[in-house]
Structures are given as structure tokens and as C-alpha cells.
C-alpha positions in Angstrom: -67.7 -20.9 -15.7 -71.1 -20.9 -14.3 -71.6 -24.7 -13.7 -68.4 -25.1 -12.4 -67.8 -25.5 -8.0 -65.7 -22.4 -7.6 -68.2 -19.8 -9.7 -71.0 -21.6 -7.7 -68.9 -20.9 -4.7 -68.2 -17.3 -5.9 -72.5 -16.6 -6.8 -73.3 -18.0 -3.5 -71.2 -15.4 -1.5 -71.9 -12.6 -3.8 -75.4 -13.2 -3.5 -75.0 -13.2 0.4 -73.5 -10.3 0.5 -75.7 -8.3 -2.0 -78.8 -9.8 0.3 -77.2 -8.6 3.3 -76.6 -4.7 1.6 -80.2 -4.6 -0.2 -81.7 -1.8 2.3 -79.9 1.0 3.2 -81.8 1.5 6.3 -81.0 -1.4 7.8 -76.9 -1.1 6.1 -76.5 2.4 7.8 -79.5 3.2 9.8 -80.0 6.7 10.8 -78.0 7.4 7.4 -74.2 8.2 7.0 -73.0 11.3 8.1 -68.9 10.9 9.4 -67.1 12.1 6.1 -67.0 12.8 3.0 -66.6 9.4 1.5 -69.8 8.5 3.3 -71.9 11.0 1.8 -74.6 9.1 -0.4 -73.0 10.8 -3.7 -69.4 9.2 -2.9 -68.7 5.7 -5.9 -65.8 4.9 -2.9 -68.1 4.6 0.2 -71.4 5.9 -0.7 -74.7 4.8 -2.1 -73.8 5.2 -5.6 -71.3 2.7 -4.8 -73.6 0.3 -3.3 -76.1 1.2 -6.3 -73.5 -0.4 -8.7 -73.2 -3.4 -7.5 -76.8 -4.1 -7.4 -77.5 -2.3 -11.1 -74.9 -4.7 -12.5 -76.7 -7.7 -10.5 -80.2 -7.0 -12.4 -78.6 -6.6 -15.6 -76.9 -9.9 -15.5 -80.5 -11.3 -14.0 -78.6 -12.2 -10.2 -80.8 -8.9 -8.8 -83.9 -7.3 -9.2 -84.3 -3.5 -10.4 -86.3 -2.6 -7.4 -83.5 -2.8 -4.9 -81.4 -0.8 -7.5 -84.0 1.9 -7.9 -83.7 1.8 -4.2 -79.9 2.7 -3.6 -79.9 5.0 -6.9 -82.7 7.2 -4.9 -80.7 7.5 -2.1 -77.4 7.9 -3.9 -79.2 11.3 -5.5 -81.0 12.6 -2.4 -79.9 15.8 -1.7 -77.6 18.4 -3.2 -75.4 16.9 -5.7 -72.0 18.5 -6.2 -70.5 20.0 -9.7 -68.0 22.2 -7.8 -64.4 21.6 -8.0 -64.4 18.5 -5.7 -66.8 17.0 -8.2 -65.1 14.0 -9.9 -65.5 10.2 -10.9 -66.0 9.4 -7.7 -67.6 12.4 -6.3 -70.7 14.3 -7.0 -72.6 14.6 -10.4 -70.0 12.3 -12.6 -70.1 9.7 -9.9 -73.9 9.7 -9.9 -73.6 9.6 -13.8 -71.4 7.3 -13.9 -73.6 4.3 -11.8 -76.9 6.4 -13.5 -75.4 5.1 -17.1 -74.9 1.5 -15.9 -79.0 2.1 -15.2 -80.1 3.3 -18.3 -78.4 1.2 -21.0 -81.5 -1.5 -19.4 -83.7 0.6 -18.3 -85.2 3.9 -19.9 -86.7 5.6 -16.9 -83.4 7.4 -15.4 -83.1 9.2 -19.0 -84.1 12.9 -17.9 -82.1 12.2 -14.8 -79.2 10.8 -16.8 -79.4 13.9 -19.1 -78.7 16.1 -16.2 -76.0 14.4 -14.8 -73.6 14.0 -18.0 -74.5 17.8 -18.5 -72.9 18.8 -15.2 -70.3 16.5 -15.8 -69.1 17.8 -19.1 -69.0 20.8 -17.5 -67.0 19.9 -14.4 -64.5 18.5 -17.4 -64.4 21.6 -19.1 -63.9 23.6 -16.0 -60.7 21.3 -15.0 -59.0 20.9 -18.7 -59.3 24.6 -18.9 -57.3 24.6 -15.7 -54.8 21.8 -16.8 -53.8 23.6 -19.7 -53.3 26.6 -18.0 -51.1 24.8 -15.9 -48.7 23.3 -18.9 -48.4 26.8 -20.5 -47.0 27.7 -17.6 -44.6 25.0 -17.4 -45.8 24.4 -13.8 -45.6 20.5 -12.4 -49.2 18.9 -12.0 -51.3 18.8 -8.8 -52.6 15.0 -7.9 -55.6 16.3 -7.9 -55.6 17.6 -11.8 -54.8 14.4 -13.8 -55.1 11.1 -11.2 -58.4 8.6 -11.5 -59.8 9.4 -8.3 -60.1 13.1 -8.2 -58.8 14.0 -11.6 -58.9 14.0 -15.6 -58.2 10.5 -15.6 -60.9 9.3 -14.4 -63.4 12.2 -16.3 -61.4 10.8 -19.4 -62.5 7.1 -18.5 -66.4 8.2 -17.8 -66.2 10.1 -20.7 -64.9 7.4 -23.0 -66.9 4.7 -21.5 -70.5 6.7 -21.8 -70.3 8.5 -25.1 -66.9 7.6 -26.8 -67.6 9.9 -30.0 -68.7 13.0 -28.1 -65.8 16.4 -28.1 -65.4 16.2 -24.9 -64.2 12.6 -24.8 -61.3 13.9 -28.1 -60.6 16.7 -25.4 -59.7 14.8 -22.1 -57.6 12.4 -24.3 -56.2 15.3 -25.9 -55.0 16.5 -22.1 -53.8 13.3 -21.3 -51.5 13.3 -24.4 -50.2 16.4 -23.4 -49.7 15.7 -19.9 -47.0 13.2 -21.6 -45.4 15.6 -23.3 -41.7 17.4 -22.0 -41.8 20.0 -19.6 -38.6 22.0 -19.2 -36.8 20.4 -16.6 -33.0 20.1 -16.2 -33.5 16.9 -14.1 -35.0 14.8 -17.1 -37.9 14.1 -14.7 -41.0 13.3 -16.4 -43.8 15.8 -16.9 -46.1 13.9 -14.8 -44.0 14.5 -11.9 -45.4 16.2 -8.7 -43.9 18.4 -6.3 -45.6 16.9 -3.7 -45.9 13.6 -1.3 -47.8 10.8 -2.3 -50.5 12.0 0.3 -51.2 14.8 -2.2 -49.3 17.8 -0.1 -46.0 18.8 0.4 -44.1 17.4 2.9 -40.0 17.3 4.3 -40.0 13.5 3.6 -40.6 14.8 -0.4 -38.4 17.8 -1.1 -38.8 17.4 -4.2 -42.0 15.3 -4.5 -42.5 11.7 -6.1 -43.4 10.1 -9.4 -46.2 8.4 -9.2 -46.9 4.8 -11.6 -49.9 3.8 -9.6 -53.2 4.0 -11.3 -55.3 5.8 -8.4 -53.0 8.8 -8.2 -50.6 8.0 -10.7 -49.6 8.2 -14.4 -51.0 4.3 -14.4 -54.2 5.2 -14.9 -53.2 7.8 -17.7 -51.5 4.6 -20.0 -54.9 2.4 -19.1 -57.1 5.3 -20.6 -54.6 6.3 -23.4 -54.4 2.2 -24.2 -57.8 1.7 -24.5 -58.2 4.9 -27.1 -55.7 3.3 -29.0 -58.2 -0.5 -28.3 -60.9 1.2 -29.3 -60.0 3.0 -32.4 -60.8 6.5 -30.6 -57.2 7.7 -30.2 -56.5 11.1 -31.0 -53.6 12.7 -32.6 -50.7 12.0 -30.3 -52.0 9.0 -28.7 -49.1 6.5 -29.5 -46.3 8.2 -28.7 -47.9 8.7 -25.3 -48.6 5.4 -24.2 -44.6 4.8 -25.2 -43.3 7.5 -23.3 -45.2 6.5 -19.9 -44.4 2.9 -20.6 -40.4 3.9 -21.5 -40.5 5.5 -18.1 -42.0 2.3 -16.9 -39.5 -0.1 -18.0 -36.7 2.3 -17.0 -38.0 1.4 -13.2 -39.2 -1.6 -13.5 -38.1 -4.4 -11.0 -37.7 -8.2 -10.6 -37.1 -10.3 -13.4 -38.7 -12.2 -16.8 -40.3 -14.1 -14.7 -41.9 -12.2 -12.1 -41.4 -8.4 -12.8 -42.6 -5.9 -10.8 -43.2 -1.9 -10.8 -42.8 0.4 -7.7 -45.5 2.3 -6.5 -44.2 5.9 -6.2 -40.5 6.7 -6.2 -38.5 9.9 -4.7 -36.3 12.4 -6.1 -33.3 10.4 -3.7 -34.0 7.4 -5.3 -34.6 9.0 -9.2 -31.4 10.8 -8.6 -29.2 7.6 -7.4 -31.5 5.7 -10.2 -32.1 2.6 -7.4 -35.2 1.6 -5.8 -34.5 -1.3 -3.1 -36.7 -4.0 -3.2 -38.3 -3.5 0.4 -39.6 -0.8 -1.4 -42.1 -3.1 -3.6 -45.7 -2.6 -2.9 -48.4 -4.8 -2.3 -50.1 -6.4 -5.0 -53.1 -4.2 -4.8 -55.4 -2.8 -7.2 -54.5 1.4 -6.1 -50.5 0.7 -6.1 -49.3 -2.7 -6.9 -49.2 -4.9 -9.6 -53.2 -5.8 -9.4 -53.2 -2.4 -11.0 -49.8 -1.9 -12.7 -49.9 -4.7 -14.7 -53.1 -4.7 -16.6 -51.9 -1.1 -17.7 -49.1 -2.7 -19.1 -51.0 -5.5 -20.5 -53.2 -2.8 -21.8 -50.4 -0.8 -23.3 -49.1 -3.8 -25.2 -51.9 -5.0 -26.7 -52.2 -1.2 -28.2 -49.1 -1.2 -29.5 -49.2 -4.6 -30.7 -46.3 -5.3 -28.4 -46.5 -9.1 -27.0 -43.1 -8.8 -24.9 -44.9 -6.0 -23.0 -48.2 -8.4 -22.7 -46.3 -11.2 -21.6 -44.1 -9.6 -18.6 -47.3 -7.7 -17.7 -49.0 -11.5 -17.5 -45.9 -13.1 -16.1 -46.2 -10.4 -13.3 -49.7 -11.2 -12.0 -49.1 -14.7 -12.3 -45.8 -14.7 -10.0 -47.5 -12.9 -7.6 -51.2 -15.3 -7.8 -48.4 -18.4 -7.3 -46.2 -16.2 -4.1 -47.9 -17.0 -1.0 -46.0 -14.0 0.8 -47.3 -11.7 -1.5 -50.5 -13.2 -1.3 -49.9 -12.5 2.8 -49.7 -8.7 1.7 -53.3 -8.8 0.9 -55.4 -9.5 4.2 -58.5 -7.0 3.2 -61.0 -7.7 1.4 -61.7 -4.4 -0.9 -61.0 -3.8 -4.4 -58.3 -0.8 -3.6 -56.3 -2.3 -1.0 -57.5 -6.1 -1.0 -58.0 -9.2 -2.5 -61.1 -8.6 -4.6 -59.3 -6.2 -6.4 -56.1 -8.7 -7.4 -58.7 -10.9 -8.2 -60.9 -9.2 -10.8 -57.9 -7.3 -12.0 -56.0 -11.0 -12.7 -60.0 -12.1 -14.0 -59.5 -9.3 -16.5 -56.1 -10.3 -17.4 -56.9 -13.6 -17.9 -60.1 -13.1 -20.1 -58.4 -10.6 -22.1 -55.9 -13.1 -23.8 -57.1 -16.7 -22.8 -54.6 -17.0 -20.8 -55.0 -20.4 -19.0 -52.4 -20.4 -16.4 -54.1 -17.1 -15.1 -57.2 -18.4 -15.3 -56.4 -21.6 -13.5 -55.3 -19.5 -10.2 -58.4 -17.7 -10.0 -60.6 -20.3 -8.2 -57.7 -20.1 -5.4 -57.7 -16.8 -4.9 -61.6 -16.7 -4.9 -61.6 -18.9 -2.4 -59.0 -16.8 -0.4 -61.4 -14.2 -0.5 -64.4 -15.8 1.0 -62.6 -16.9 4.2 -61.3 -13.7 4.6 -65.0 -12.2 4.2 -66.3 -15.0 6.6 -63.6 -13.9 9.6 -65.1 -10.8 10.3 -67.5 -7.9 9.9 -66.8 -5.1 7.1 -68.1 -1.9 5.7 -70.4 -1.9 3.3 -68.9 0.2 0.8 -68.0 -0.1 -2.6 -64.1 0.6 -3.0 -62.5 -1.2 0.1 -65.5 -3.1 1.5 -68.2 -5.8 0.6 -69.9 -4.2 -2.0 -66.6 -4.6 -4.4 -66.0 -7.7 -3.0 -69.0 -8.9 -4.2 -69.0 -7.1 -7.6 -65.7 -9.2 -8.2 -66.8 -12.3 -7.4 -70.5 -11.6 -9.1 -68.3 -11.2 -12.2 -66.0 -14.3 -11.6 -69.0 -16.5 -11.3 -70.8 -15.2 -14.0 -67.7 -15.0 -15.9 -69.3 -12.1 -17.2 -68.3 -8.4 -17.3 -70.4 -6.7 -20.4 -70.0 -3.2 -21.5 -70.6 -0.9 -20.2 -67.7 -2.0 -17.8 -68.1 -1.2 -14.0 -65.0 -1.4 -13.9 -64.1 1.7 -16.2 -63.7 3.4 -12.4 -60.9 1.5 -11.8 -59.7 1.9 -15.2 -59.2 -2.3 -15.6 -61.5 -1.9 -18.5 
């Protein structure tokens, strides 16, 4: 794709964009300080973030390792969190994480590296302890214990992703089995339901909380890690049956037709109990909820199980919604959690995973889609819903290149 107009299009805005984030004293001067997601160690808004992009830039030859060196230095200055908040995105794995993507080119971040994966095993151990805990007791899971962002989800996809052979990789997958697995429950509810609100806490809008399919906070990330086990010959004992549980649950809910299917994002006990979800109700086709997301699990569930009706509504889903220009309306940012840059590398994925051409033919559209939307306006810098991601996706569009190690193992597309 590389000598064609759209991936010189795509390049030529990346490399824009990169330019314009290549010093972090001139992108935050005076540093970041309002938040948590700011904080330098943060893959959503910090520097790691912004470190990724340009580490996968010099490793496909678009960057220069100097600039990375740069932002990895400032993703690690200061104290770098194992505690409990520590997680894919936060703290040592996050650093880990972006320090890998380093490393597999260059050897100088080894002893760093070394030091990292060390605390991050450890935060891992620390929360599958505590998630096993919780099943003896029969207890419903908090967000926070099995979801991408903050949970063994996403621990399970660094995990895999880094050193696929290592115990502690067989362990997380082993959690995420038995996550899957029934929990006494005279509703029938599955055992990945929470007894909280989508936000994460209780709430009177949730009496009794929400099932989740996305794949930030939701079981959706569960079936991408579990599927790509199974893809990568690492599955452990259990693994199938897993993956066809979360997907039975799946196509129990899902929406739409043949044609142009569709999953919800969350669901209620109100609407699990009067089995209905109305179709105001669909989400947005973005990456953390909507079918950028949802889809490439199922895509990813049916190519494990060697199921090609489940490959094909997952395609036919992002290809509805790349040819509906309302729900193309629903996407006005630009990030790859809430925006276009995410349905785009998501549908890039999809596409490059089974040749499919119709997919592929849709993507220079939506490229250019996301370009005017980046000219119109000023954004944040950062990696998750600002120019940073944006960038990374079209970087890999025009390069039609993603190699492994995937970046996008934090968003669990790959």
C-alpha cells in the first residue's frame, strides 16, 4: 500500500503529527501535572504513550531512536508504580509494555526492561491471587479485577505478547478460563457479571449491575485474549470451551441482522430480565464499546474455533457500519478509544487478517475522514483518545505494516 495516494496521504499526516509531538517540552511545557492519566507513566495520556508511537516509527524506519530514547526517559522519571493501581496502562507494566516494543531493536533498555517485567509479574501474581480468592467465594467480579484497562485482561495480553511461554502467561489464561466458568446464580447470569454500573461503582440506575461485552471493561477483551491462545497454539486447558461460552452469551444478545449485526455495549438486569435491548440502545462504533472493538473479538473467536459463520457476521458488521454514514456521524473524535482512528485500524486489522477486499477497499475513506477531522481543530497529544493514536493508526495503514510485537496488544486487536 505504500505507493499508493491514500497511504501517501495517511504517512504524510502521521509524520506531521509525530513532528509536531517529538519534544515533550514544547508538547506539555512545564510537564503534566492535572491527573492521573497525565502522569508520565500513564499508556492512555502519558509519555509512555507518546513513547509508542515514536518506538514503532524507528522500527519501521519513519522515526529516529533518539526522539524515542527521549519520551521513554521521561515516561520513567520518577517513582514508578507496582501497587494495586499498577496495570497495562498504569505504572511498571505500562512502562514494560512500550520498554519491550524498545528492546526487540535495540539492546540498551535490557537491565531496565529486566526490572520492569519483574514488577509486573509480580503485580500479576498479587491480582490472580486475589481473583481466585474471589471465585472461591462465589463473589461477582469487580471491573477492576478482570477488564483490559485496569485488570487481568490486559496483564494476560502483556503477558502473552512479551514472553508467551513463561508460567505466568499459563496462569492469567488459566484465570481467564475460570472467570468463564458458572457461578451459582439462580438468575442464569453469567459469571462475568458485575454488581456494579458501567462507571465501575454502584449506582440506583444499576440495582443489580450490568454485563459488560465491551473490550475496555468488558468480557470482550477476555474472548480477544482467550482467541488468540487458542491462534497461537498457547491455549491452556479449558481454553475452548471458554471462548464458546462468552461467544454463546454473545449471540444470545446480539442485534441487527446477516447483514449488518451488531452487539450492545453493556446491558441491565431490566433489560437481561425482559431479554430485549432496544435498538437506541446500540453504541457507537468505537474501539472501547462498539463494534470497532466487538467485532474483531468475534472475528478473533471464529477464526479459533475454525468457525467462518462467526468470521463472516463479525466482517459483515464492520463493513455495514464503514458503508452507514450515520454511524460514521457517531464518530466525530479522532482517538483510538472513542474515535475514528480506532474504527479505522480495528477494520485495518480485520481486513488484513482474512484478505478481505471489501474491507480493505473502505479503508482509504475512512482514512481520509480522519485527517479532516484532525485538520479542524487542536487535540491532546496523548495516546488513547488523541493524536498520538491517531497517528499510530494511520503510520500503520500507510505502511501497511503492523509487525509483532503488536502495539496494538493494549487494545487487544492483536
Amino acid at each position: 500500500m505504500t505507493t499508493t495516494a491514500p497511504a501517501r496521504a495517511a504517512l504524510l499526516t502521521a509524520d506531521q503529527l509525530a513532528h509536531a509531538l517529538a519534544d515533550p517540552s514544547t508538547v506539555w511545557p512545564g510537564g503534566r501535572l492535572d491527573g492521573v492519566r497525565a502522569w508520565p507513566q500513564s499508556l492512555a495520556g502519558g509519555a509512555s504513550g507518546i513513547a509508542l508511537l515514536h518506538i514503532e516509527r524507528a522500527r519501521t524506519g519513519r522515526g529516529d531512536w533518539g526522539t524515542a530514547h527521549t519520551w521513554l526517559a521521561t515516561a520513567v522519571r520518577g517513582e514508578v508504580s507496582a501497587a494495586a493501581n499498577a496495570s497495562l496502562y498504569f505504572g511498571a507494566p505500562a512502562l514494560a509494555f512500550v520498554t519491550h516494543r524498545a528492546a526487540r531493536a535495540s539492546s540498551r533498555y535490557l537491565r531496565v526492561l529486566e526490572r520492569l517485567d519483574a514488577a509486573t509479574c509480580t503485580v500479576t501474581r498479587n491480582r490472580l491471587a486475589q481473583a481466585h480468592q474471589r471465585i472461591d467465594r462465589a463473589e461477582r467480579p469487580p471491573m477492576e479485577e478482570s477488564d483490559l484497562i485496569r485488570g487481568l485482561s490486559g496483564l494476560g495480553a502483556y503477558h502473552m505478547s512479551c514472553h508467551p511461554h513463561h508460567e505466568i502467561t499459563r496462569d492469567a489464561l488459566a484465570y481467564l478460563v475460570r472467570l468463564t466458568e458458572s457461578l451459582p446464580d439462580p438468575a442464569g447470569l453469567p459469571p462475568w457479571w458485575m454488581n456494579v454500573a458501567p462507571t465501575g461503582a454502584p449506582h440506583a440506575d444499576y440495582p443489580g449491575g450490568h454485563g459488560n461485552f465491551g473490550l475496555s471493561h468488558g468480557i470482550g477483551s477476555a474472548l480477544s485474549v482467550l482467541s488468540l491462545a487458542l491462534l497461537r497454539d498457547l491455549a491452556v486447558p479449558g481454553t475452548v470451551d471458554a471462548v464458546e461460552r462468552i461467544c454463546a452469551w454473545t449471540d444470545q444478545w446480539r442485534q441487527g441482522d446477516e447483514s449488518a449485526p451488531w452487539w450492545p455495549g453493556y446491558i441491565s438486569m431490566q433489560q437481561a430480565t425482559v431479554n430485549h435491548v432496544h435498538s437506541d440502545l446500540r453504541p457507537r462504533p468505537s474501539w472501547c464499546y462498539g463494534v470497532s472493538g466487538t467485532a474483531r473479538a468475534q472475528q478473533l473467536a471464529g477464526l479459533a474455533l475454525r468457525d467462518p459463520v462467526r468470521v463472516q457476521a463479525a466482517e459483515n458488521a464492520i463493513l455495514s457500519t464503514l458503508r452507514d454514514p450515520l454511524q460514521l456521524g457517531k464518530l466525530p473524535e479522532i482517538g483510538l478509544c472513542h474515535g475514528l482512528a480506532g474504527l479505522l485500524h480495528a477494520a485495518w486489522r480485520m481486513a488484513t487478517e482474512t484478505g478481505n477486499s471489501e474491507i480493505t477497499l473502505e479503508l482509504p475513506r475512512l482514512a481520509d475522514r480522519l485527517i479532516t477531522a484532525l485538520d479542524l481543530d487542536d487535540h491532546d497529544p496523548e495516546l488513547l483518545d488523541g493524536a498520538a493514536g491517531a497517528a499510530l493508526a494511520l503510520h500503520t495503514l500507510g505502511t501497511d505494516s503492523a509487525p509483532a510485537p503488536h502495539w496494538d496488544t493494549f487494545l487487544t486487536l492483536a
